[in-house]
C-alpha positions as CSV (number, residue, x, y, z in Angstrom):
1,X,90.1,71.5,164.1
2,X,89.9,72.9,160.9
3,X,89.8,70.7,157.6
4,X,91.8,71.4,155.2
5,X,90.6,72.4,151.6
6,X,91.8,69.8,149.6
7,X,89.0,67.6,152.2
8,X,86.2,69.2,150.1
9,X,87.1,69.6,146.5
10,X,84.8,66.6,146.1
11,X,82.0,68.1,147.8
12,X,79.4,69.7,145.8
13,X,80.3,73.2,145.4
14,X,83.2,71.7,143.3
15,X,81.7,69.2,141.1
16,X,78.8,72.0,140.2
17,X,82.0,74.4,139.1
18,X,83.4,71.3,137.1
19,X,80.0,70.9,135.4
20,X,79.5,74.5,134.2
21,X,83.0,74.1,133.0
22,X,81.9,70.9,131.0
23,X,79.2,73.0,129.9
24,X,81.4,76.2,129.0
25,X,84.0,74.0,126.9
26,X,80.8,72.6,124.7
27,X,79.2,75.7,124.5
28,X,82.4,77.2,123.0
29,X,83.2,74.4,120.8
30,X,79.7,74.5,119.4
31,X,80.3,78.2,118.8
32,X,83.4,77.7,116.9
33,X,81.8,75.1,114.8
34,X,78.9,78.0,113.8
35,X,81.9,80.0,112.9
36,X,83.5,77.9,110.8
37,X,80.5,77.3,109.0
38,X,80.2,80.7,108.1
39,X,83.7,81.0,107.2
40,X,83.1,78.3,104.9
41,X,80.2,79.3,102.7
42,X,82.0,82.7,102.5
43,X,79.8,83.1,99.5
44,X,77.1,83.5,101.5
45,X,78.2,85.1,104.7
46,X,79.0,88.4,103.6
47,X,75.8,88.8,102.4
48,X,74.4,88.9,105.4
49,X,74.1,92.5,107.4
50,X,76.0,92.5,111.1
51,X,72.3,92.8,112.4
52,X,71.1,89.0,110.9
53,X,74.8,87.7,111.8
54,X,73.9,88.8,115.1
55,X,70.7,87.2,115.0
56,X,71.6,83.6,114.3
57,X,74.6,83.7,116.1
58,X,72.1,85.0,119.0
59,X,69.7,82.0,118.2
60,X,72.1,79.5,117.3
61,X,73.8,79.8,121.1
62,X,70.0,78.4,122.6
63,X,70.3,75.2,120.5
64,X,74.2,75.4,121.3
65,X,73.3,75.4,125.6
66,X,70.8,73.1,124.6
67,X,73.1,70.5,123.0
68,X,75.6,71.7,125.8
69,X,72.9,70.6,128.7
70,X,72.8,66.9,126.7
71,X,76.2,65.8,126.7
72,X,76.5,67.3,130.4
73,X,73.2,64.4,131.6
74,X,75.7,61.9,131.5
75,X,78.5,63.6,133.3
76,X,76.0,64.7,136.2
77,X,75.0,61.6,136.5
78,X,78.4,60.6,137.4
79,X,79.1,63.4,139.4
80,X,76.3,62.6,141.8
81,X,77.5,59.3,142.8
82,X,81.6,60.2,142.5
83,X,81.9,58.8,146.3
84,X,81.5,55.3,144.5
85,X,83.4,55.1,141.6
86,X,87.1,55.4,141.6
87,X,89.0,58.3,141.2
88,X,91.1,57.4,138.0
89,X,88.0,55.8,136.3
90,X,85.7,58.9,136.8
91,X,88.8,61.0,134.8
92,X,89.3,58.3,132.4
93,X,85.8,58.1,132.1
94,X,85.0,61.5,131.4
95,X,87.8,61.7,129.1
96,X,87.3,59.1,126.8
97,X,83.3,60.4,126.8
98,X,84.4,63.6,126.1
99,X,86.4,62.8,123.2
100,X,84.2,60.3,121.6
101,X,81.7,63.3,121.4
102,X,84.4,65.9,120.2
103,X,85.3,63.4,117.5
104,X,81.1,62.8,116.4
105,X,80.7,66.7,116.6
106,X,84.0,67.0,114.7
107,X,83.2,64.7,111.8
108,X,79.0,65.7,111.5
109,X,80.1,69.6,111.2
110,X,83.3,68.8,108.6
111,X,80.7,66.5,106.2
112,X,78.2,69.1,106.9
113,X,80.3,71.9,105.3
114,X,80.4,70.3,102.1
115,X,77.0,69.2,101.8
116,X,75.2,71.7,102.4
117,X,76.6,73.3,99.7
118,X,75.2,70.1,97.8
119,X,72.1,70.0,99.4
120,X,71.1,73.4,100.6
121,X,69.9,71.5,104.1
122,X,72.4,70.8,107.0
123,X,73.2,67.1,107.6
124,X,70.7,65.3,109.8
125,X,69.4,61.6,109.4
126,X,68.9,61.1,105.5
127,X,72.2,60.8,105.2
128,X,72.4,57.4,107.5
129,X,71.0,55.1,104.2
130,X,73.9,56.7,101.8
131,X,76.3,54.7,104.5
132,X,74.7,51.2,103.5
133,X,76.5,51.7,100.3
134,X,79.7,53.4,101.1
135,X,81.0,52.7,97.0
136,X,77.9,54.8,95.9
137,X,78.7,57.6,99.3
138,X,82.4,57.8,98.1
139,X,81.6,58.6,94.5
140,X,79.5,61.2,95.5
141,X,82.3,62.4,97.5
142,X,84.3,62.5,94.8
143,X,83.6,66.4,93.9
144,X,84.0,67.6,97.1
145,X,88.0,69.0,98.8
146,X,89.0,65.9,100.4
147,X,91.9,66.5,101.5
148,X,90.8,70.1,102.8
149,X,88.3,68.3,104.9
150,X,90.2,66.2,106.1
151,X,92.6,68.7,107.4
152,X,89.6,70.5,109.2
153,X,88.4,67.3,110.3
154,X,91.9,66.6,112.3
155,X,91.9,70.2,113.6
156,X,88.7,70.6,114.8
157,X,89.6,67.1,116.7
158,X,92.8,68.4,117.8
159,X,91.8,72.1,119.0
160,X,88.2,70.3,120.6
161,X,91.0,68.2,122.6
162,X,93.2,70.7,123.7
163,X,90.2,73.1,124.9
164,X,88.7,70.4,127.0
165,X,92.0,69.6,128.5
166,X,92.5,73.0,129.4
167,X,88.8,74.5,130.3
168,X,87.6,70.7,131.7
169,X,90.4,68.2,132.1
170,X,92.6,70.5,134.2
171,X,90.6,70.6,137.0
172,X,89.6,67.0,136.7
173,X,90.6,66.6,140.9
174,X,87.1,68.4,141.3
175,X,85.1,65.5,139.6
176,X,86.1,62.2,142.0
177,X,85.6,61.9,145.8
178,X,83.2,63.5,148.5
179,X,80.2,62.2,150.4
180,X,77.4,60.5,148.9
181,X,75.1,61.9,151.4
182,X,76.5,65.8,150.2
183,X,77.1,64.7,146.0
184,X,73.7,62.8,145.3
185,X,71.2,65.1,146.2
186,X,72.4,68.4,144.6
187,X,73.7,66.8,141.5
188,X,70.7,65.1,140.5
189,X,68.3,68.0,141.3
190,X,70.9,70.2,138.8
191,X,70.3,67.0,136.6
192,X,66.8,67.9,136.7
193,X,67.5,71.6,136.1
194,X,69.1,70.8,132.3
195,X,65.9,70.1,131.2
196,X,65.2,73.7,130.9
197,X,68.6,74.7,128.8
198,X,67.7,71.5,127.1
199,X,63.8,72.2,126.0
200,X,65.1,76.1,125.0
201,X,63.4,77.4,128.2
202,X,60.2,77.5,130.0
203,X,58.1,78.2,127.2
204,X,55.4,75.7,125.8
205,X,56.8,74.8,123.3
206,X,60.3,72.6,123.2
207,X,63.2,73.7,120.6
208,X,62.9,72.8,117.1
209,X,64.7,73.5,114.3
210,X,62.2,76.6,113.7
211,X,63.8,78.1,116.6
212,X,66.9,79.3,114.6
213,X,64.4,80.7,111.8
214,X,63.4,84.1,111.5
215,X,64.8,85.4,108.2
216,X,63.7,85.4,104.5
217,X,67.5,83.8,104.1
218,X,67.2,80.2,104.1
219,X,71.2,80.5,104.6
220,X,70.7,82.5,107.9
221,X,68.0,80.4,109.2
222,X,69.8,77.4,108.7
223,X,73.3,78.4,109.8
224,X,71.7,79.0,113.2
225,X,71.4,75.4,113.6
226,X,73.5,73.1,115.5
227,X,74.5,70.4,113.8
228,X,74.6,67.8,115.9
229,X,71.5,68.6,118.0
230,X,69.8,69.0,114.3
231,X,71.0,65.4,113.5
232,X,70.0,63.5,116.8
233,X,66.5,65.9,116.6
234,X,66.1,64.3,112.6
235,X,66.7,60.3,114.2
236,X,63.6,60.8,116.2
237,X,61.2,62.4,113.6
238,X,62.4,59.0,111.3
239,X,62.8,61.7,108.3
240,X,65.3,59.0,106.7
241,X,63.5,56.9,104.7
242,X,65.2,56.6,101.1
243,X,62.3,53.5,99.9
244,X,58.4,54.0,99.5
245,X,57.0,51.7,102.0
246,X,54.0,51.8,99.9
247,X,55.6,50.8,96.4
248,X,54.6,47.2,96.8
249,X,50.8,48.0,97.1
250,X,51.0,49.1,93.0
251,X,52.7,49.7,90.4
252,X,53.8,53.2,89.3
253,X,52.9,53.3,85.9
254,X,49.5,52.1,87.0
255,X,49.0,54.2,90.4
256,X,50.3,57.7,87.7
257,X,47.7,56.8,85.1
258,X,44.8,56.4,88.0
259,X,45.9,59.4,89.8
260,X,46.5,61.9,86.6
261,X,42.8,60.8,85.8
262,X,41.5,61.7,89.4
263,X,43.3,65.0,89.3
264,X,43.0,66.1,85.6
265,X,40.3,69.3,85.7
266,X,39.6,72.5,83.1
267,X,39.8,75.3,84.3
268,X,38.0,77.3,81.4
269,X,35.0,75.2,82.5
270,X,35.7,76.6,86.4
271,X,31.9,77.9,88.0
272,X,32.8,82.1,88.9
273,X,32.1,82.6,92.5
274,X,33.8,85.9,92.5
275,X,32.9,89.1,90.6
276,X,36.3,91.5,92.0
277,X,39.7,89.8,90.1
278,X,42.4,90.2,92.8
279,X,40.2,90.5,96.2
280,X,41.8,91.3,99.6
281,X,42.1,87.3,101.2
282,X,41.7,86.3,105.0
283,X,42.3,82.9,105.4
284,X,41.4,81.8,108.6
285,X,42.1,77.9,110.0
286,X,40.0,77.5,112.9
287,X,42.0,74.9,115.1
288,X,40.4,71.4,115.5
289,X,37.4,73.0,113.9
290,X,35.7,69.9,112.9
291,X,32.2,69.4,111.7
292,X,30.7,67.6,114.3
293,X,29.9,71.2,115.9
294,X,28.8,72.2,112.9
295,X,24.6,71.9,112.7
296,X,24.7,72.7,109.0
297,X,26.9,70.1,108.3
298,X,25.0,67.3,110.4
299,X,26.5,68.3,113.9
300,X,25.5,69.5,117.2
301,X,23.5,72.5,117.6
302,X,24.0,76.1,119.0
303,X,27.4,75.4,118.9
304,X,28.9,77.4,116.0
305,X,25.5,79.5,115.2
306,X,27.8,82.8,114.2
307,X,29.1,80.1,111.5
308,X,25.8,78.8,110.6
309,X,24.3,81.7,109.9
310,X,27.2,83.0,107.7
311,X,27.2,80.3,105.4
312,X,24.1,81.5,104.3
313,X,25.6,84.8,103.4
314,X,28.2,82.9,101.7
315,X,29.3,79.5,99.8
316,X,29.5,76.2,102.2
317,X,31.3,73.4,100.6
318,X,29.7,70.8,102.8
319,X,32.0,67.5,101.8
320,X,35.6,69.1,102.6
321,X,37.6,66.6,105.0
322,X,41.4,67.2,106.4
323,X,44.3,65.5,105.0
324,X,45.7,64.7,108.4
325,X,45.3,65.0,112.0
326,X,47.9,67.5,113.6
327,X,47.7,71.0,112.7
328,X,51.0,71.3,111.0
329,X,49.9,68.6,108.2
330,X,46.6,70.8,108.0
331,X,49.4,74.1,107.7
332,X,51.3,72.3,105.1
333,X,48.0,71.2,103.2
334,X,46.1,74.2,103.3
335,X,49.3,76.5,102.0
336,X,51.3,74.0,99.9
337,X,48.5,71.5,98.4
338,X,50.8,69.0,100.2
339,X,48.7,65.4,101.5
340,X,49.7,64.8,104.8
341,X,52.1,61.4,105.2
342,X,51.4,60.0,108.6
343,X,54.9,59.1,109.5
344,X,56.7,61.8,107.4
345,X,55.1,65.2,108.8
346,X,56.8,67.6,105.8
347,X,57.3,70.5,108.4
348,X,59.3,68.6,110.7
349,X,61.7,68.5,107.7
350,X,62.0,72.3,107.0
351,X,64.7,72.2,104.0
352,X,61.8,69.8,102.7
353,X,58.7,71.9,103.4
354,X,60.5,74.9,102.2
355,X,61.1,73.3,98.9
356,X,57.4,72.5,98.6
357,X,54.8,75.5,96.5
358,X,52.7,78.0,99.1
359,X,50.3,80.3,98.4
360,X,51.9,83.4,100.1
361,X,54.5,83.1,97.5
362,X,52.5,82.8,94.2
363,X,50.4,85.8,95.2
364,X,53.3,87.7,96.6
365,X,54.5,87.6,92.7
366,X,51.6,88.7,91.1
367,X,51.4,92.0,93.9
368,X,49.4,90.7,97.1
369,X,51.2,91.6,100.7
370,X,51.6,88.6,102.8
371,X,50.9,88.1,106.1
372,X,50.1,85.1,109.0
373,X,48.7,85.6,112.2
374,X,48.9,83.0,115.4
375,X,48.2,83.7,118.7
376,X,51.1,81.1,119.9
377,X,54.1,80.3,120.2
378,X,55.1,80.7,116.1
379,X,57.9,77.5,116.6
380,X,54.9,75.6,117.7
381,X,55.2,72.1,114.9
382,X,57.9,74.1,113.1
383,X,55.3,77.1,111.5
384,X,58.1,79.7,111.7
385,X,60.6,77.7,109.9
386,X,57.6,77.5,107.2
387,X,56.1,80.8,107.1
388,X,60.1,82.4,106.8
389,X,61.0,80.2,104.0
390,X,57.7,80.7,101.7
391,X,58.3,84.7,102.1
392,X,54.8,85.9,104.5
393,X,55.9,89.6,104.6
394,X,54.4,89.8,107.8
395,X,54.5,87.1,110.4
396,X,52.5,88.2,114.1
397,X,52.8,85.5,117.0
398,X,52.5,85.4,120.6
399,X,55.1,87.7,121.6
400,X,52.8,90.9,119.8
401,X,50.9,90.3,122.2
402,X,50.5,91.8,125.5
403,X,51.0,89.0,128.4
404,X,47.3,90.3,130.0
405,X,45.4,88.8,126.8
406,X,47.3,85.3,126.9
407,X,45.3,82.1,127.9
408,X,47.3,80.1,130.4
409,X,48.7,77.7,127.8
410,X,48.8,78.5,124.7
411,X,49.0,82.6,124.0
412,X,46.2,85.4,122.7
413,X,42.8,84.5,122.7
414,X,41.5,84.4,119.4
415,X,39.3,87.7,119.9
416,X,43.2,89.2,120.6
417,X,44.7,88.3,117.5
418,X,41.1,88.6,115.4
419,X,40.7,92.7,116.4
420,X,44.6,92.6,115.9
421,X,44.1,91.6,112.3
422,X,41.3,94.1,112.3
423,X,43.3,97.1,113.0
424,X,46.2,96.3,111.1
425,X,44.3,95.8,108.0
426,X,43.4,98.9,107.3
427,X,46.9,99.2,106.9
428,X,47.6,96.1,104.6
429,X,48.7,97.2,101.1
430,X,46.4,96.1,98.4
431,X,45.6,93.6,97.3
432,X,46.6,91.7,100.3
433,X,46.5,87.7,101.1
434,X,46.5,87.3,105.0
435,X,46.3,83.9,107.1
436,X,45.3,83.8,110.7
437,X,45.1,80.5,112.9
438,X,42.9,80.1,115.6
439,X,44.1,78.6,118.9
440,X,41.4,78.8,121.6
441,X,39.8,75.6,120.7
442,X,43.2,73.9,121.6
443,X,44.0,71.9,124.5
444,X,43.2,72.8,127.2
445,X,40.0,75.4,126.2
446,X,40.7,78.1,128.1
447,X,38.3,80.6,127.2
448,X,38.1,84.0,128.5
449,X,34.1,83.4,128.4
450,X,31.1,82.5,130.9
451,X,30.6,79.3,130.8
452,X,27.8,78.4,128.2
453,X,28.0,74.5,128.0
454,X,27.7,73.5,131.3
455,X,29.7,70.5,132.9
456,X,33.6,70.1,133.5
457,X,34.4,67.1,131.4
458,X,37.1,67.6,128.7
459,X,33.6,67.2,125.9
460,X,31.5,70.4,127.5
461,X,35.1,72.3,127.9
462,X,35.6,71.7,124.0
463,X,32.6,72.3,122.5
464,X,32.5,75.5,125.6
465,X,35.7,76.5,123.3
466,X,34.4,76.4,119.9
467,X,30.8,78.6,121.3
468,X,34.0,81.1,122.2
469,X,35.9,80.9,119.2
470,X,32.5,80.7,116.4
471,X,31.5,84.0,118.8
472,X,34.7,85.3,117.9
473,X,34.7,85.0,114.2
474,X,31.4,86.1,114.3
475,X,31.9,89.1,115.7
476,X,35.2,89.8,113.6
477,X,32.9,89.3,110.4
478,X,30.4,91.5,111.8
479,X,33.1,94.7,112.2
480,X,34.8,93.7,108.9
481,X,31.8,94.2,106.7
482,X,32.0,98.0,108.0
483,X,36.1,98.3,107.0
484,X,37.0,99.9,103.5
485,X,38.2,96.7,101.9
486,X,35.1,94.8,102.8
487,X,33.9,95.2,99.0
488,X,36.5,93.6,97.4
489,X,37.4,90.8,100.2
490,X,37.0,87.3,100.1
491,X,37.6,85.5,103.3
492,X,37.9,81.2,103.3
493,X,37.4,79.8,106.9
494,X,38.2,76.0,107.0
495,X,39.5,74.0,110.0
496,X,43.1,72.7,110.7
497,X,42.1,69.1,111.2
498,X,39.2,67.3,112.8
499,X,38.6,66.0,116.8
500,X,37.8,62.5,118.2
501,X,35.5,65.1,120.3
502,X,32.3,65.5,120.5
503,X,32.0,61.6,120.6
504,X,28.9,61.6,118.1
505,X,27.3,57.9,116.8
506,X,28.7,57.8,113.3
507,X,26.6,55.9,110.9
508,X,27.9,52.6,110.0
509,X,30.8,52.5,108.0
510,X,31.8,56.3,108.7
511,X,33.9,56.2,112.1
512,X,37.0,57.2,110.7
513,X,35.9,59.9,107.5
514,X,33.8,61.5,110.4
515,X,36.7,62.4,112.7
516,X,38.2,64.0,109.0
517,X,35.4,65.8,107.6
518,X,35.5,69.7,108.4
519,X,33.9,72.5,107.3
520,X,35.2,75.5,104.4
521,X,33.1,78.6,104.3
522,X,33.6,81.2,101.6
523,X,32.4,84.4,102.3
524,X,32.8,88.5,101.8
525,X,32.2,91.3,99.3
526,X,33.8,89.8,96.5
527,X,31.5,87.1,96.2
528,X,28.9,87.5,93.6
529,X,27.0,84.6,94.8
530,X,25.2,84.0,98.0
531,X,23.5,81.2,100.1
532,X,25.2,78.9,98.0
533,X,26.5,74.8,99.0
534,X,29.0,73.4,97.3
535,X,28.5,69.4,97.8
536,X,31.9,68.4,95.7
537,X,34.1,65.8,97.9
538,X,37.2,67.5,97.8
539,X,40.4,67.4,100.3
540,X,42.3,70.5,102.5
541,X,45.0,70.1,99.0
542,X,42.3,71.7,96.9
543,X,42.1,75.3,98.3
544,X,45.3,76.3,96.4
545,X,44.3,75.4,93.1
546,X,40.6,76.2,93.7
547,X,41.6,79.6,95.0
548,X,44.1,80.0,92.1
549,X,41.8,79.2,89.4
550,X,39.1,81.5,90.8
551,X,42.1,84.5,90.6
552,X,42.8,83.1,86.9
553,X,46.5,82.2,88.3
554,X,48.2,78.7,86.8
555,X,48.3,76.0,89.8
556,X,50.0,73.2,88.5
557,X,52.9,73.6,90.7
558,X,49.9,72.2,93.7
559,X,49.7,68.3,91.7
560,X,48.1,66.9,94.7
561,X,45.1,69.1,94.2
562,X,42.4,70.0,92.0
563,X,39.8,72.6,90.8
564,X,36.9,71.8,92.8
565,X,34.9,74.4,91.3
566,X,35.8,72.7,87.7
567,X,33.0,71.2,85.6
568,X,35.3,67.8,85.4
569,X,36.5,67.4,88.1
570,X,36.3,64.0,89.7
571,X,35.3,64.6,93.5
572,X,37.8,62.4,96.0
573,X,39.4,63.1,99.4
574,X,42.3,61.0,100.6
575,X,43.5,60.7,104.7
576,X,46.4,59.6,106.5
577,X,46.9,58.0,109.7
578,X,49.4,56.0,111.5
579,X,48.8,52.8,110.1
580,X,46.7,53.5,106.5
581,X,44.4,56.1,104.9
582,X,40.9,56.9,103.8
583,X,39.0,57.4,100.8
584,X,36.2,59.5,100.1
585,X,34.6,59.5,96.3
586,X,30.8,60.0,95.3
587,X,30.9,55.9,95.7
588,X,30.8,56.2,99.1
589,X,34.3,55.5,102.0
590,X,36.7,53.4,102.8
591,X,39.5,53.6,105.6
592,X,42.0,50.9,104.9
593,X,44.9,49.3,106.8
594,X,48.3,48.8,106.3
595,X,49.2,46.9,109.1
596,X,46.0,44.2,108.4
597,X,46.4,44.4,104.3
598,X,42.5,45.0,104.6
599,X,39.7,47.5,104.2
600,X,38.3,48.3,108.2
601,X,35.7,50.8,107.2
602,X,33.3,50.5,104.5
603,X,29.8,51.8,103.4
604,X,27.9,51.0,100.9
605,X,28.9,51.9,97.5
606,X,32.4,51.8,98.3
607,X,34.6,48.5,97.1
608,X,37.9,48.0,95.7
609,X,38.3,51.4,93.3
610,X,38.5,52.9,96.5
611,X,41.3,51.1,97.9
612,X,43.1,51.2,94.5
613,X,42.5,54.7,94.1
614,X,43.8,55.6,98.1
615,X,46.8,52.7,97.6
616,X,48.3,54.9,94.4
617,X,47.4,58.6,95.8
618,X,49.8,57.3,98.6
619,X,52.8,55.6,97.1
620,X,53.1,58.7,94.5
621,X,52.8,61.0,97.3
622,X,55.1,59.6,99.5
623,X,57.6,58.7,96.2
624,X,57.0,62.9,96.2
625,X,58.2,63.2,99.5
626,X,61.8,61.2,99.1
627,X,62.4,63.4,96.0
628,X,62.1,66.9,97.7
């Protein structure tokens, strides 16, 4: 005998076609939300051509499946185990679900409309504080068409009800009933299966907020967003702090007067290192390029020889140490002069980071072309939401590349994107300012290389890495002497952060600055000196203005830096982590904490000007950070 259809509506073939519709109604909803946005701001929308339109609306509809796929966990978790729950609480329960989150959605994208006209930023978790004092929240509100938003407010409630009713709710008899032993299995594996709509795909990289950035308007770029995936992604960066944690530890007027003395430098009194006055610059940020493989610099030999050697062609600054420990604060420090914060990384916050100074900017307005190189993925830590809003005229990532010369993680080998920079130089309009970061030397150093540093433990395959990628620069340097703007270049090599590896006995007192300090290397025809060391303490935050005042350009806008080529200037380097920082001065270095209130690392020479100095560096920075 036959059964009858109705028998299997609650098998799985029905609940999958219920979920894809729960997923069609969000995915629609979202859309409309996008649209709205732009109909909003139609200032801005109409000047944007069909083909950018296209473009966010294109990347926008990833984050919109992605935020989709969350809301749709729940309700497949449900789904799997129907045969238990009764059929008129699994509607009910659905429904009221469903609604709750049409009603969140509904209210973040209606307060979103008007402050991001305010802001220039979609909403996302900074505005949580602003609800502690909802007299101060309403006078702000004040300005803004109430009652218009309101009245959006209640339709996008009202048509977000009637769509799910109609797309979802309808076919609600699809949801309840069935077999456990048919329902669980299939359900939970498609459970499993949303985490690939969820992460944006199968690439290496989960969605961030760069994901919906790829044009030089910030308007574009940011109406791609979803805004309420962009608010639930801001809760777990904890970008909502409105209070300095580290105003207690000093007074301002005393930690400004310390730190305007620290940072205070001459330029007319700046040593010349270059004899051309607008060279061609490569920078190039050699990932986890710490010195610890560096023999020059005290580290292990035949490691980086192709780097050794070349310092003696050029100028080593021997006492350079990272401002952080993830490449994105080394990004952010390098470009914008900006000190890392340990629990506030500025690029995770792009209407932030975007507000900060860069480099490719300032020379982009006195003629230079701009460009930035990356082997990888360029949403990798938020770069492309970075590099689109400071202007690079030309940004080259992972997809430039053909698949053949990718490593099995993390994109083109750095000998790819080096001979790719090579070639496309010759090119470059002139005077040109181009950055290229490494990534062979990342987890999990694949090299396309015989072996030279033999053993398989994660050590020999890092320092195996750094032989490849120090071979690899080496050789680049070797062809670029022979290219046309050779003469007149000047190319800065200096490393993204440091490495706990190779595990090296640090002298007493130096665990921590050790895992910071990395090497800079000047070099290229534009030099007129050579063989030169530069043993100034200074801080990733002090290649902007350095650079700057060697090009006779003003560099105030990077406060967090200094001059280190100056005849004042006071040499320091200051270094976040979770729980404190470190100091580095001609004194000698401290690394205190925040969670013990006292110093942990100390070495001779060093005592409590250190902490002072490192305890008013960090409240005004991070009192910087709130502001922007």
């Amino acid at each position: 005998m036959t059964a009858s259809p109705s028998l299997h509506l609650g098998e799985p073939l029905a609940k999958l076609r219920f979920l894809l519709r729960f997923l069609a109604f969000w995915f629609l909803f979202f859309t409309l939300l996008r649209a709205l946005f732009l109909a909003y701001h139609a200032a801005e929308t109409p000047q944007l051509s069909a083909g950018v339109i296209f473009s966010l609306l294109a990347r926008g509809a990833r984050m919109d499946l992605s935020a989709a796929s969350y809301l749709a966990l729940l309700p497949t978790l449900l789904l799997a185990f129907a045969p238990l729950i009764p059929a008129r609480a699994m509607k009910v329960g659905l429904r009221v679900y469903s609604y709750l989150a049409i009603g969140f959605a509904a209210l973040l994208a209606t307060t979103d409309l008007e402050l991001f006209s305010k802001w220039g930023a979609r909403v996302d978790s900074s505005l949580l504080p602003y609800l502690r004092t909802p007299s101060e929240a309403a006078a702000s509100a004040e300005s803004s068409p109430i009652a218009l938003l309101a009245l959006v407010l209640i339709a996008l409630i009202a048509i977000g009800i009637y769509g799910y009713r109609k797309v979802v709710d309808a076919h609600a008899d699809e949801a309840p009933g069935g077999r456990l032993y048919r329902t669980a299995l299939p359900l939970l594996l498609t459970g499993l299966l949303l985490v690939v709509p969820i992460r944006g795909g199968l690439q290496w990289t989960p969605l961030n907020p760069s994901s919906t950035y790829f044009s030089h308007s910030d308007f574009a770029n940011q109406a791609g967003l979803n805004v309420a995936w962009n608010f639930l992604h801001s809760l777990t960066i904890r970008d909502y702090r409105t209070s300095n944690p580290y105003a207690s530890a000093i007074a301002e007027p005393e930690a400004r007067q310390l730190v305007d003395s620290l940072l205070h430098t001459t330029d007319s009194t700046t040593r010349r290192l270059l004899r051309v006055k607008r060279p061609n610059v490569i920078l190039i940020i050699w990932e986890s390029g710490t010195a610890k493989v560096v023999q020059r610099l005290g580290g292990l030999p035949n490691i980086t020889p192709h780097f050794d050697a070349l310092s003696h062609t050029g100028v080593l600054f021997d006492a350079i140490y990272a401002s952080g420990n993830r490449s994105a604060k080394g990004l952010a420090a390098i470009l914008s002069g900006w000190p890392a914060q340990a629990n506030a990384p500025i690029l995770s916050s792009p209407a932030r980071a975007a507000r900060l100074p860069g480099l490719a900017e300032d020379l982009a307005h006195t003629g230079y072309h701009t460009g930035f190189y990356y082997g990888g993925e360029l949403e990798f830590a938020d770069f492309k939401s970075y590099l689109v809003a400071h202007g690079f005229d030309r940004i080259v990532g992972e997809n430039d590349f053909d698949r053949k010369d990718w490593s099995s993680k993390w994109g083109a080998h750095d000998h790819v994107v080096l001979a790719r920079l090579l070639a496309d130089a010759r090119t470059f309009p002139r005077p040109f300012f181009t950055v290229l970061f490494t990534l062979s030397s990342h987890e999990p150093y694949d090299v396309p290389m015989k072996t030279e540093i033999a053993g398989s433990t994660e050590q020999s395959r890092f320092l195996n890495a750094h032989v490849y990628t120090d071979r690899s620069l080496g050789n680049f340097i070797a062809a670029a002497t022979h290219e046309s703007w050779w003469d007149s270049a000047l190319v800065i090599i200096i490393a993204d952060h440091g490495h706990p590896l190779p595990k090296l006995p640090p002298p007493a007192g130096e665990e921590a600055s050790q895992l910071y300090h990395i090497p800079m290397l000047w070099l290229g025809g534009a030099l007129a000196v050579r063989d030169t060391v530069v043993t100034v303490v200074g801080s990733q935050v002090d290649v902007a203005p350095t650079l700057l005042a060697q090009l006779g350009l003003a560099h105030a806008q990077y406060k967090w830096g200094k001059n280190l080529l100056a005849a004042d200037v006071r040499p320091f380097a200051f270094f976040s982590y979770l729980d404190g920082f470190g100091w580095v001065d001609a004194r000698g270095r401290i690394v205190y904490g925040y969670n013990t209130r006292q110093v942990m690392q100390r070495t001779p020479g060093a005592d409590q000007r250190e902490v002072r100095a490192g305890e008013a560096y960090q409240r005004l920075t991070y009192q910087d950070f709130l502001a922007r």
